[in-house]
N, CA, C and O atoms as a Tripos MOL2 file, in Angstrom:
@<TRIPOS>MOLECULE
protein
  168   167    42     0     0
PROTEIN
NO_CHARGES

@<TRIPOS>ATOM
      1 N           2.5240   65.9840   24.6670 N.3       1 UNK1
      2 CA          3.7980   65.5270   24.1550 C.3       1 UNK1
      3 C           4.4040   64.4350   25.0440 C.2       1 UNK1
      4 O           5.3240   63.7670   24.5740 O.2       1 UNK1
      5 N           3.9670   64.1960   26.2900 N.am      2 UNK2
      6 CA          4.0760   63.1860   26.8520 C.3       2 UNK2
      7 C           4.5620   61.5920   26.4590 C.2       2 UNK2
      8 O           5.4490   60.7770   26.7130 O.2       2 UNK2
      9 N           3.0930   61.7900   25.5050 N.am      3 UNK3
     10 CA          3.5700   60.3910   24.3600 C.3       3 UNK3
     11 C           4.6010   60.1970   23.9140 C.2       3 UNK3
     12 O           5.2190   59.2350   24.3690 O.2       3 UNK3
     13 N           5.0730   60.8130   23.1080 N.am      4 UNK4
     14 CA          6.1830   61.1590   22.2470 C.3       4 UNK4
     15 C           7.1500   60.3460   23.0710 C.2       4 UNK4
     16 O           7.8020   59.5110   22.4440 O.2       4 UNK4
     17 N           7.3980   60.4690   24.6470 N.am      5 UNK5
     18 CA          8.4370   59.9770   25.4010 C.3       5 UNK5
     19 C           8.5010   58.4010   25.0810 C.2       5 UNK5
     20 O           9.5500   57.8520   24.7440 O.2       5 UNK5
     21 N           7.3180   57.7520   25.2160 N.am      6 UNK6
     22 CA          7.6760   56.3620   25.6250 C.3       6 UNK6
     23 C           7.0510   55.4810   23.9880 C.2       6 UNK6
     24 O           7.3520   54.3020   23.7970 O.2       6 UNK6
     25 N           6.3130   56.1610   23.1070 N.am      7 UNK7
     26 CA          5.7440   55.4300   22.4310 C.3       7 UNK7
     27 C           6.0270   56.2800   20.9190 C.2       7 UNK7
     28 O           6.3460   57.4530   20.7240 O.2       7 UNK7
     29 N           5.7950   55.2830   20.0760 N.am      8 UNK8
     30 CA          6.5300   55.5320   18.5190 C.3       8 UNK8
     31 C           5.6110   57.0730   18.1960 C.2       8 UNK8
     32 O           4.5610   57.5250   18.6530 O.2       8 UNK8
     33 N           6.2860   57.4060   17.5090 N.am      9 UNK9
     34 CA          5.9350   59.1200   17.1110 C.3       9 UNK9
     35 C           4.9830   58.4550   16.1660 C.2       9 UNK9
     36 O           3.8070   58.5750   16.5080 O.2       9 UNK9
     37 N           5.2270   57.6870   14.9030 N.am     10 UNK10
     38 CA          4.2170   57.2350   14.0210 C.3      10 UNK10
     39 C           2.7900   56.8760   14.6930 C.2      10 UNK10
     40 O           1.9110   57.1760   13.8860 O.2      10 UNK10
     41 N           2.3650   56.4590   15.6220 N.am     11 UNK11
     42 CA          1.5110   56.3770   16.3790 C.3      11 UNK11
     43 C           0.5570   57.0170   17.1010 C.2      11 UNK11
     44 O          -0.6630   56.8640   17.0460 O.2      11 UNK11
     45 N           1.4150   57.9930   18.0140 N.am     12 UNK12
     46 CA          0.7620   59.3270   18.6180 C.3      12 UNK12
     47 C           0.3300   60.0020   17.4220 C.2      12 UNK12
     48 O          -0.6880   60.6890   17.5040 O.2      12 UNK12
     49 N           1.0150   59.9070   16.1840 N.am     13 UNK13
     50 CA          0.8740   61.2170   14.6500 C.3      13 UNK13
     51 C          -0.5930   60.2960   14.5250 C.2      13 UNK13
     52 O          -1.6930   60.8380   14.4170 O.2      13 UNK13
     53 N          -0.4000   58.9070   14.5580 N.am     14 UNK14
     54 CA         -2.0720   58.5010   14.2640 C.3      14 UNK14
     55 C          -3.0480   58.6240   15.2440 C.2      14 UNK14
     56 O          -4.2460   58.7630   14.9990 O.2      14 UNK14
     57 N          -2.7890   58.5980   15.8200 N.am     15 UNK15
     58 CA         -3.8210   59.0010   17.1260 C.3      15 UNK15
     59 C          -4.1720   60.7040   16.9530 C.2      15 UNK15
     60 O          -5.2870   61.1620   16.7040 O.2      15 UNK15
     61 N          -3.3150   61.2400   17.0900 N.am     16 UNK16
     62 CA         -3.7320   62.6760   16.4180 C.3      16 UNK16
     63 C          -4.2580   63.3590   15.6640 C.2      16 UNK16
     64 O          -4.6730   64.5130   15.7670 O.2      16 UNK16
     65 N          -4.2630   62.4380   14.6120 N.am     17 UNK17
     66 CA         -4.8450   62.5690   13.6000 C.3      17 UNK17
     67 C          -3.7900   63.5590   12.5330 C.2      17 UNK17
     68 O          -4.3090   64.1970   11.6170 O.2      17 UNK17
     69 N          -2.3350   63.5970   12.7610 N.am     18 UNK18
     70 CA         -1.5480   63.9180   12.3070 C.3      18 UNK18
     71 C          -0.3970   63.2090   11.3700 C.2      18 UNK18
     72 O          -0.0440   62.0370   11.5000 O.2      18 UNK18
     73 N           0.0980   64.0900   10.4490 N.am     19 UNK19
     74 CA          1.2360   63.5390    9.5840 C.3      19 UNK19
     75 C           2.3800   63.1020   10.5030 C.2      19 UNK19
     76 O           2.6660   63.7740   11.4940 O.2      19 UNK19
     77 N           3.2330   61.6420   10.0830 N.am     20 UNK20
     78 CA          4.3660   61.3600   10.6740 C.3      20 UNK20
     79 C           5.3830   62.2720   10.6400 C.2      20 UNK20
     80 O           6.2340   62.3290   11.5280 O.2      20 UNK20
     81 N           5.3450   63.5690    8.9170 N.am     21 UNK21
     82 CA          5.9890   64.0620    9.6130 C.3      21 UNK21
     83 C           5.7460   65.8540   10.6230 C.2      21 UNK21
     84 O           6.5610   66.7020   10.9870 O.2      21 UNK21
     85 N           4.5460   65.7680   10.7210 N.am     22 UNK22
     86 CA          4.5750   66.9600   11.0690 C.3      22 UNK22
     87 C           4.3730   66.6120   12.7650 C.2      22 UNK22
     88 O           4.1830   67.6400   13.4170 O.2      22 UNK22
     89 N           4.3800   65.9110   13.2130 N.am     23 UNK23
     90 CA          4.5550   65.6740   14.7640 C.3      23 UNK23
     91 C           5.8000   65.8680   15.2580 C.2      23 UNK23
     92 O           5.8620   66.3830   16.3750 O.2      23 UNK23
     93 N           6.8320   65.5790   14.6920 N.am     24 UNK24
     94 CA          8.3600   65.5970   15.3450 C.3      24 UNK24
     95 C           8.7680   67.5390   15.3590 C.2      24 UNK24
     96 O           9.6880   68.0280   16.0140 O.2      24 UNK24
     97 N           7.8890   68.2580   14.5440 N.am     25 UNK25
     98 CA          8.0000   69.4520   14.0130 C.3      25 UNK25
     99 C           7.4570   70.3560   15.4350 C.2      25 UNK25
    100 O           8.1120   71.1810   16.0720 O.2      25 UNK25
    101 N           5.8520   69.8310   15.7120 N.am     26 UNK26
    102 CA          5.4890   70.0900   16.9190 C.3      26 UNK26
    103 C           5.8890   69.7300   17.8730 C.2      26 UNK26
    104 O           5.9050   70.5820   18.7600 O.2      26 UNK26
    105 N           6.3390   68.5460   18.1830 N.am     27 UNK27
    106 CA          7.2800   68.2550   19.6270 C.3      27 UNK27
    107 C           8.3860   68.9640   19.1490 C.2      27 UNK27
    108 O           8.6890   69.6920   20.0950 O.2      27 UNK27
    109 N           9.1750   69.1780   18.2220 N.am     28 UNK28
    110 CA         10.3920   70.0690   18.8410 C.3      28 UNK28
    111 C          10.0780   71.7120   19.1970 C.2      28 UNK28
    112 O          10.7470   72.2590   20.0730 O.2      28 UNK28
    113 N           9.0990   72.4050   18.5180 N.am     29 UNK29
    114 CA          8.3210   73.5930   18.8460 C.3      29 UNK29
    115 C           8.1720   73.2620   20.3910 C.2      29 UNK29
    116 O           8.7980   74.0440   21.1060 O.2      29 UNK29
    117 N           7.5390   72.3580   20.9890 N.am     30 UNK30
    118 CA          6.8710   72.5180   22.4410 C.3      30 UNK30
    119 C           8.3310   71.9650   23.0610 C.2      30 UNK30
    120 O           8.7660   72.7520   23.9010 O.2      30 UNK30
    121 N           9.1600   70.8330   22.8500 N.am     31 UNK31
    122 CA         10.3720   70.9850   23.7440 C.3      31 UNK31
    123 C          11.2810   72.5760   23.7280 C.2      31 UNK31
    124 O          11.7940   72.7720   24.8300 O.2      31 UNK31
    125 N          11.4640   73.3180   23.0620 N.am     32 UNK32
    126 CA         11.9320   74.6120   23.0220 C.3      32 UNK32
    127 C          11.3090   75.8810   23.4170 C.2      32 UNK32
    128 O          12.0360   76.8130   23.7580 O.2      32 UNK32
    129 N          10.1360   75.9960   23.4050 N.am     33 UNK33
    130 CA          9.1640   76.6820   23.6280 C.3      33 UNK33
    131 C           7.8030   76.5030   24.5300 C.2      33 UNK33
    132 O           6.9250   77.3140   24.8280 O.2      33 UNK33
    133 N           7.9410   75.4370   24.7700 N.am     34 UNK34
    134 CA          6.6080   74.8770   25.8870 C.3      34 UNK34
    135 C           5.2890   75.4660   24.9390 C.2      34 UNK34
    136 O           5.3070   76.0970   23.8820 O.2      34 UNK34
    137 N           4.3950   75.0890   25.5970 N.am     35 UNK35
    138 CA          3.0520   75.4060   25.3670 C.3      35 UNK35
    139 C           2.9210   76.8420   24.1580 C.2      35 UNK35
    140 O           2.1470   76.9370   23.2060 O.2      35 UNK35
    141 N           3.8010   77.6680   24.5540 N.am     36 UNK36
    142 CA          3.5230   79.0250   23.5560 C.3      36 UNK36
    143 C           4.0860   78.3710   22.0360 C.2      36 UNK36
    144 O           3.3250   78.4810   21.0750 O.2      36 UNK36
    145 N           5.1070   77.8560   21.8910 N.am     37 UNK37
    146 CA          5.4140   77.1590   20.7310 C.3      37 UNK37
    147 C           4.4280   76.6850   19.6290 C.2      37 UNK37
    148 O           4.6190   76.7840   18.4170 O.2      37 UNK37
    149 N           3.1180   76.0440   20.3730 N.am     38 UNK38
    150 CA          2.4340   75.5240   19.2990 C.3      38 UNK38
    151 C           1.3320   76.4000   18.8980 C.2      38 UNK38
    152 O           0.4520   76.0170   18.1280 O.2      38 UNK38
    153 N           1.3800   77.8910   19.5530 N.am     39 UNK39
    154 CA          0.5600   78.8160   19.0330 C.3      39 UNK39
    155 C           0.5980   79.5660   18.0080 C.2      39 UNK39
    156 O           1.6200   80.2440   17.9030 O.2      39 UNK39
    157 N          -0.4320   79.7070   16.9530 N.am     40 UNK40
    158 CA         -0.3920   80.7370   15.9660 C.3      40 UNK40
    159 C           0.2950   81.9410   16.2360 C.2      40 UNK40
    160 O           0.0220   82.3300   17.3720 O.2      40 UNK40
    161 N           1.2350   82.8300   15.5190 N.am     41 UNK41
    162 CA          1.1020   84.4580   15.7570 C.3      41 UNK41
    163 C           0.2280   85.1650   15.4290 C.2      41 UNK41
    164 O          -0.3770   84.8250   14.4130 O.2      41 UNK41
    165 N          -0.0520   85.9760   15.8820 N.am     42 UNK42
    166 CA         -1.3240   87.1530   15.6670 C.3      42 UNK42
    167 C          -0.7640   87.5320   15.0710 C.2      42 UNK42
    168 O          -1.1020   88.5520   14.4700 O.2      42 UNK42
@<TRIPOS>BOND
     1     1     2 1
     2     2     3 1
     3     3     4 2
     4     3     5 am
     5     5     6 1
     6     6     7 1
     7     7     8 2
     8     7     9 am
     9     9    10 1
    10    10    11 1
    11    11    12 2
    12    11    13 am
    13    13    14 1
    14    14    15 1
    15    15    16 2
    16    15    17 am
    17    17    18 1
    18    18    19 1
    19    19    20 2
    20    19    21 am
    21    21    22 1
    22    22    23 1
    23    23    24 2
    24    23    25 am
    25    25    26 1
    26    26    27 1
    27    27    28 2
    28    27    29 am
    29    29    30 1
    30    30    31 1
    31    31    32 2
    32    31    33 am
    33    33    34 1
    34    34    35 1
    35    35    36 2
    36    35    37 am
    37    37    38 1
    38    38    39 1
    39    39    40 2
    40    39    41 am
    41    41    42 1
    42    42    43 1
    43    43    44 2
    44    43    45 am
    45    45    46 1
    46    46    47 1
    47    47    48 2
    48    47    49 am
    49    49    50 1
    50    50    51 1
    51    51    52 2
    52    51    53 am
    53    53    54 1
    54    54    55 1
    55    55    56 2
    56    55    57 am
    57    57    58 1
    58    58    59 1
    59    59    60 2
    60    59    61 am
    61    61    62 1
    62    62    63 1
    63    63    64 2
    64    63    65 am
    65    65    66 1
    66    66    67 1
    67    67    68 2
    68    67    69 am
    69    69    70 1
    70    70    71 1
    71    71    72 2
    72    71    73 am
    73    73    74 1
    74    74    75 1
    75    75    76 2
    76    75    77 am
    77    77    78 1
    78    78    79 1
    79    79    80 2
    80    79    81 am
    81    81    82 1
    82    82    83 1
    83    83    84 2
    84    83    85 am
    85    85    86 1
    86    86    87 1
    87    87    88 2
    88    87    89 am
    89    89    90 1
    90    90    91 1
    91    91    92 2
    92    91    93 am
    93    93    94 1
    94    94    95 1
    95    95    96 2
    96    95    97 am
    97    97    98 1
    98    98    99 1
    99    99   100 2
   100    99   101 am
   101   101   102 1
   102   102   103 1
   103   103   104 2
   104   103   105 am
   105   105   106 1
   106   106   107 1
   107   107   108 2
   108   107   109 am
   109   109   110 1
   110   110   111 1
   111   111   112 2
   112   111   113 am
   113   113   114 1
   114   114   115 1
   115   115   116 2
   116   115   117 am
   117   117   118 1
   118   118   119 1
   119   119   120 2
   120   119   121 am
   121   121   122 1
   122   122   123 1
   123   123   124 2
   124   123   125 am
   125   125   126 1
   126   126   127 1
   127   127   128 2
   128   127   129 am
   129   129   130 1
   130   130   131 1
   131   131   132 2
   132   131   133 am
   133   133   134 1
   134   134   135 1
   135   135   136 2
   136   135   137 am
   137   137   138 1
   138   138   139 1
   139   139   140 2
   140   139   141 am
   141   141   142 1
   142   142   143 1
   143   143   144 2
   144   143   145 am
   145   145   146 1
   146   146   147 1
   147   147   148 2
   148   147   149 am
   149   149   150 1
   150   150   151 1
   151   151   152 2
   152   151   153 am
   153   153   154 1
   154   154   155 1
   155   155   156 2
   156   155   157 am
   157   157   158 1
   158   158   159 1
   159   159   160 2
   160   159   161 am
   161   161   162 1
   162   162   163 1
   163   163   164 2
   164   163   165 am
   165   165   166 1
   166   166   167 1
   167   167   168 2
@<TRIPOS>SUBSTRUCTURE
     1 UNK1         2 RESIDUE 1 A UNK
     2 UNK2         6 RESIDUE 1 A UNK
     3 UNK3        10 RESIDUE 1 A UNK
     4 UNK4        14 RESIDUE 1 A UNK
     5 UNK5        18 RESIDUE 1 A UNK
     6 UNK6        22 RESIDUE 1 A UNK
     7 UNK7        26 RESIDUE 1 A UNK
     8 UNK8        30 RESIDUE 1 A UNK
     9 UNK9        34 RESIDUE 1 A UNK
    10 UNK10       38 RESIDUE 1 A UNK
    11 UNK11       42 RESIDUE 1 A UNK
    12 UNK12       46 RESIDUE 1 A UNK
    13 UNK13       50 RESIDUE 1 A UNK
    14 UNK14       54 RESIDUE 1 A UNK
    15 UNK15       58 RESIDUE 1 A UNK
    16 UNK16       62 RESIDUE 1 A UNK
    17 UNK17       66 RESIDUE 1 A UNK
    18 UNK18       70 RESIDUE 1 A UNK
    19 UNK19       74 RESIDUE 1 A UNK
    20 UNK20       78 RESIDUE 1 A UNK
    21 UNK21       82 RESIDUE 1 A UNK
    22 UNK22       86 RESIDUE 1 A UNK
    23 UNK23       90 RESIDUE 1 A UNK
    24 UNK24       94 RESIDUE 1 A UNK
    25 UNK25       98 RESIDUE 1 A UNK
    26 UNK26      102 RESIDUE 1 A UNK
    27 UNK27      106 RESIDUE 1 A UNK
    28 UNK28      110 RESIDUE 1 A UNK
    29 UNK29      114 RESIDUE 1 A UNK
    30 UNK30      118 RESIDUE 1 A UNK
    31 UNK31      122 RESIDUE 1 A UNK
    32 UNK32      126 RESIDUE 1 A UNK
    33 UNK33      130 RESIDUE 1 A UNK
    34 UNK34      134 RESIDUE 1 A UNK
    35 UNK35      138 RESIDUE 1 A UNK
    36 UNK36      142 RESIDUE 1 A UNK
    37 UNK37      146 RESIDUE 1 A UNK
    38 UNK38      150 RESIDUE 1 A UNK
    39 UNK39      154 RESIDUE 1 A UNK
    40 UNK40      158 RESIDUE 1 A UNK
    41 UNK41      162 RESIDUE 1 A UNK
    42 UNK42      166 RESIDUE 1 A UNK
């Protein structure tokens, strides 16, 4: 999520191989939650 800081979200989402909008969804999961955020629940 690093990216996210300095460079366009549309970008990192392409590099990711992710939707523009489902990246802002996961960076706010991992800013609130760190690392456990972007894990499935069992």
């Amino acid at each position: 999520m690093e990216r996210c800081r300095t460079r366009p979200i549309a970008h990192v989402a392409a590099e990711a191989g992710v939707s523009r909008a489902c990246l802002p969804k996961w960076k706010n999961r991992y800013d609130t939650h760190g690392e456990a955020g972007l894990t499935f629940p069992s």
